[in-house]
C-alpha positions in Angstrom: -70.7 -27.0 59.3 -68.2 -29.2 57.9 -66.5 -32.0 60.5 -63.2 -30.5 60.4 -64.4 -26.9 61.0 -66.0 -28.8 63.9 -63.1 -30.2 65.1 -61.2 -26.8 65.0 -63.8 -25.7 67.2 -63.8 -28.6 69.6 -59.6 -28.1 70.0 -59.9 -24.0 70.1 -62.6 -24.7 73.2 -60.5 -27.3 74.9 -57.3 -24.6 74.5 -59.5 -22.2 76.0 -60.3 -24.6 78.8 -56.6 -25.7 79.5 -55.4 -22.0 80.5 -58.1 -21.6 82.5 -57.3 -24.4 84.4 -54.2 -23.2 84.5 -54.4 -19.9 85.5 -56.8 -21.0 88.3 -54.3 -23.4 90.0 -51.9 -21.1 89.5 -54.1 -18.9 91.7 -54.9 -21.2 93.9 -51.5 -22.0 94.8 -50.5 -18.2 95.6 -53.6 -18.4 97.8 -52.3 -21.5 99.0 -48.9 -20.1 99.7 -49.9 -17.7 101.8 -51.8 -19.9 103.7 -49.8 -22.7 104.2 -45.6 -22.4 105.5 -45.0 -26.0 104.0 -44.7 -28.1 100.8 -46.8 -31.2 103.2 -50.2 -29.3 103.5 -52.9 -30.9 102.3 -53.9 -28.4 99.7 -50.5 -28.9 97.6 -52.1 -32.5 97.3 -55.4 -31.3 96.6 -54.0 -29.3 93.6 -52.3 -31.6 92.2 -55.3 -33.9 92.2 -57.4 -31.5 90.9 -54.9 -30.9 88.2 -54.9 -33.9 86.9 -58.4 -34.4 86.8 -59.1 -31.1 85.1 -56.0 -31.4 82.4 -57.5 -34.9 81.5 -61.1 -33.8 81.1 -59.4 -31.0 78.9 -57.1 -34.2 77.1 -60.6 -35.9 76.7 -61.9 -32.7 74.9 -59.4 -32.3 73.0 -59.5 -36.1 71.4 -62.9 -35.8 71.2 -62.1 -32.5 68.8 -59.2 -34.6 66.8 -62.1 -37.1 66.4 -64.1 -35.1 64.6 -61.8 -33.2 62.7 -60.2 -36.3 61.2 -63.5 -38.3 60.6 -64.9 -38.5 57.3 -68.5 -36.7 57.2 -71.6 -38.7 55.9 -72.6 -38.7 52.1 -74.9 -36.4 51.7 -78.1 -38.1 49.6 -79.2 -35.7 46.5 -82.2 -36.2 45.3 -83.1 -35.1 41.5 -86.6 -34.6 40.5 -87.3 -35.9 37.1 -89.6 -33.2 35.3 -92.6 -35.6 33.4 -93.3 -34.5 29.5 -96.2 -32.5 29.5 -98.6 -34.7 27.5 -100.8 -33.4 25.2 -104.7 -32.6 25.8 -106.8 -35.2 24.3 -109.4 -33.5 22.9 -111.1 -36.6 20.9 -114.5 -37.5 21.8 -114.9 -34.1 23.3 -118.2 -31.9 21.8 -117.9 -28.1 20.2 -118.7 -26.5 23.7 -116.2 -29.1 25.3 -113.6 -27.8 23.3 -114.7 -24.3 23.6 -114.0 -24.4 27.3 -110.8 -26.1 26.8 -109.7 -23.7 24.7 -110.8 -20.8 27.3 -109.3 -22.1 29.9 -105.5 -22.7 27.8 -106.2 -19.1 27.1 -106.7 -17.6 30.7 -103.4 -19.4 32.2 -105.3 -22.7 32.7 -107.7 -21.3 35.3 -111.0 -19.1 35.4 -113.9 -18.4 37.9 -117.2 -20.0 36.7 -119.1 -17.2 36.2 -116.2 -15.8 33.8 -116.7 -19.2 31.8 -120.3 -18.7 31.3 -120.4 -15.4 30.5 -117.3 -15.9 27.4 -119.3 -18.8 26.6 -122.9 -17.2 26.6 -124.5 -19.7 28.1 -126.7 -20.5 30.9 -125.8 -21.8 34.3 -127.6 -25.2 33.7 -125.4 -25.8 30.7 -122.7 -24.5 32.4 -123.0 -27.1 34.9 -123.7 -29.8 32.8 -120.7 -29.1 30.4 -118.3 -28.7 33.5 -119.6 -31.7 35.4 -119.0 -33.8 32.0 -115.8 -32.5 31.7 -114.6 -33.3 35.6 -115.5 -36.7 35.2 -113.1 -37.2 32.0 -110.4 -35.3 34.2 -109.6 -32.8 32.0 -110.9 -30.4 34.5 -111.2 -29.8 38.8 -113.6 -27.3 40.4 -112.3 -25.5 43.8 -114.5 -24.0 45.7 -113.5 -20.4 46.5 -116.6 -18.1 48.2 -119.7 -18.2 46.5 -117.7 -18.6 43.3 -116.0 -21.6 41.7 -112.6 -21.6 40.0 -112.3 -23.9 36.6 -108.4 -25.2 36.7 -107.5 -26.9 33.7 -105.5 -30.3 34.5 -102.1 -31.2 33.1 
């Protein structure tokens, strides 16, 4: 919410608060009326006490609302992510059945299980191995573990 929608708030609740306050010592007096045959009893002063200290809690509010309302709220701090350039594979100094899996895997939406590499590839799982663990330690690829299987993801 914005500081002066606040601040409307604040003064609507402290409103609120005044007639109540004085519709009870309204009340209160009628009671007191009846009760009492003259002006000097004590609970005409307690009123009037009571009163004041309720109408200046209610005057404190209600500052407290202007406050608000007339205070300027804090910058807000935007934050702008700056999108990197994808950069381009480097596929020098890669192999034939380096390139191969490359290209699979730019194919399948960058990611593949294992098994699904080495059966496109025809090759064995000992190759299959060898030729992924070769690749992870250039960084073109990562291996998650998921089950029993592994997923090849392609890095950017």
């Amino acid at each position: 919410m914005e500081n002066r929608n606040v601040g409307w708030l604040i003064i609507g609740i402290a409103v609120i608060m005044a007639i109540i306050v004085l519709i009870f010592n309204s009340a209160l007096k009628n009671i007191a009326g009846k009760g009492c045959a003259n002006a000097n009893c004590t609970m005409y002063q307690a009123f009037s006490v009571q009163t004041g200290i309720s109408l200046s809690i209610v005057a404190v509010v209600l500052v407290i609302g202007l406050v608000i309302m007339f205070t300027k709220p804090k910058e807000r701090i935007i934050v702008k992510t700056i999108k990197e350039k994808k950069k381009k594979l480097d596929l020098s100094g890669l192999d034939k059945d380096d390139k191969k899996v490359v290209d699979l895997l730019l194919e399948e939406n960058k990611a593949m299980f294992q098994s699904d590499l080495m059966e496109k590839l025809n090759i064995g799982k000992v190759k299959t191995t060898r030729l992924l663990n070769r690749l992870e330690d250039k960084g073109l690829i990562e291996r998650k573990r998921r089950g029993m299987n592994n997923i090849v993801v392609l890095r950017d």
